[in-house]
N, C-alpha and C positions, 0 to 999 in steps of 0.2 A: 552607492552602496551596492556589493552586490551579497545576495543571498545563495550561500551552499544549501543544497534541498536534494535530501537520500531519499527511499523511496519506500522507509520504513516510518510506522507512526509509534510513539510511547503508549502500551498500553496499560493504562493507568487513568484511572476516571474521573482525575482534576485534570487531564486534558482536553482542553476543549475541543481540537482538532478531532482526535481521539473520538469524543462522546457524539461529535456531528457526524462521522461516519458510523456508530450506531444507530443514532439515529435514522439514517438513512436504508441503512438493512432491518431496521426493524419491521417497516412495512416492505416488504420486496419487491409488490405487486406480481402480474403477470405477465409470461409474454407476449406480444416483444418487446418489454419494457421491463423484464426483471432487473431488482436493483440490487450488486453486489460488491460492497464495499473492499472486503478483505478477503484473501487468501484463507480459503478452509482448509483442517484436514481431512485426513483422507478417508473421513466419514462425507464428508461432503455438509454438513451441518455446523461444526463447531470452528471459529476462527483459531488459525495458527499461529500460536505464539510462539516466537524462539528469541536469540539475542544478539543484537547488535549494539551498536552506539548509547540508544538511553535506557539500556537495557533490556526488560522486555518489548519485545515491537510484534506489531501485526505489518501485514504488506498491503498495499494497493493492490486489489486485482484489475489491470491494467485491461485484461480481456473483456470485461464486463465497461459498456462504454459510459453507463452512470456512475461507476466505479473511478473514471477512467474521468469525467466532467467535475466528480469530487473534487479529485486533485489537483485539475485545470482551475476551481473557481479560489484556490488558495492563495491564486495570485493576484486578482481582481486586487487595484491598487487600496481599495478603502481597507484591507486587512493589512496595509502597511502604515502603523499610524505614528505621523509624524515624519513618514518619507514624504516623495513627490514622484512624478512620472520617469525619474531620472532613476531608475533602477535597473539591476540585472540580476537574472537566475544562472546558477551554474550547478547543472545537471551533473549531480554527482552518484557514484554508485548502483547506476541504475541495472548494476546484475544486482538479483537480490541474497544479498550477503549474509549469510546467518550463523556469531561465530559459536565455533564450540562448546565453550562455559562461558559465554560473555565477558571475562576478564581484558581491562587493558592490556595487564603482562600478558594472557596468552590469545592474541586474535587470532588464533589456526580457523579458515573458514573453511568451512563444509557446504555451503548453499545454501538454497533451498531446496528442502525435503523432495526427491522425484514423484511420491506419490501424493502432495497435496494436491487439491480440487481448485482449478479454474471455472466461473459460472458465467457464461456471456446473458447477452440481454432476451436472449430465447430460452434459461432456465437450464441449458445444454449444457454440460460437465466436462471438462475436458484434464487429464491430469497433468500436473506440470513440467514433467520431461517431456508432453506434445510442447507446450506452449514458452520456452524455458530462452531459447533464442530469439525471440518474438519479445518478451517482456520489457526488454530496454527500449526498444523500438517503439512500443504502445506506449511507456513512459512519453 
């Protein structure tokens, strides 16, 4: 089996995925262990929703390395249930692609937004035109 995995999540709050990275940002802590899940805008406080694939999606903020351990423990084999160690990931998508109106007919992609908020583990802000060539790479 292998699994295609974009680097967008559904945000929609029957998804569990989804709701674990809330939870996670809920408590943030401090540095140098601030915890940040998602891609904020460019208030730097509220996550970015825009559209892709299951529609509305939030991003991994990949710069932030609890953020970045989220997404790494989705592959931990016990959240494959019913596979076996015999698995493969295939890293798709990992510019972060955000389309236009979210329609299948029209996927015109625009990005992500230059001026949303990247937060590393020091609480430190960085906007996403700094960190935009980098994000695939932290994926």
């Amino acid at each position: 089996m292998v699994l295609i995995e974009d680097c967008h999540i559904s945000y929609n709050t029957s998804y569990p995925i989804y709701n674990n990275g809330l939870a996670l940002q809920a408590n943030p802590g401090q540095a140098p262990n601030y915890t940040n899940v998602y891609v904020k805008q460019p208030d730097g406080t509220s996550d970015f929703v825009g559209n892709c694939w299951p529609g509305a999606s939030v991003w991994i903020d990949f710069l932030n390395e609890n953020g970045a351990a989220f997404w790494g423990s989705q592959y931990y084999l016990q959240n494959f249930h019913g596979s076996s160690y015999l698995y493969g990931a295939w890293n798709d998508m990992n510019e972060p692609s955000v389309f236009a109106d979210g329609s299948l007919e029209e996927i015109s992609q625009r990005g992500m937004p230059v001026h949303n908020i990247h937060i590393d583990n020091m609480g430190n802000q960085f906007l996403h035109m700094y960190v935009h060539n980098a994000y695939g790479a932290l994926q």
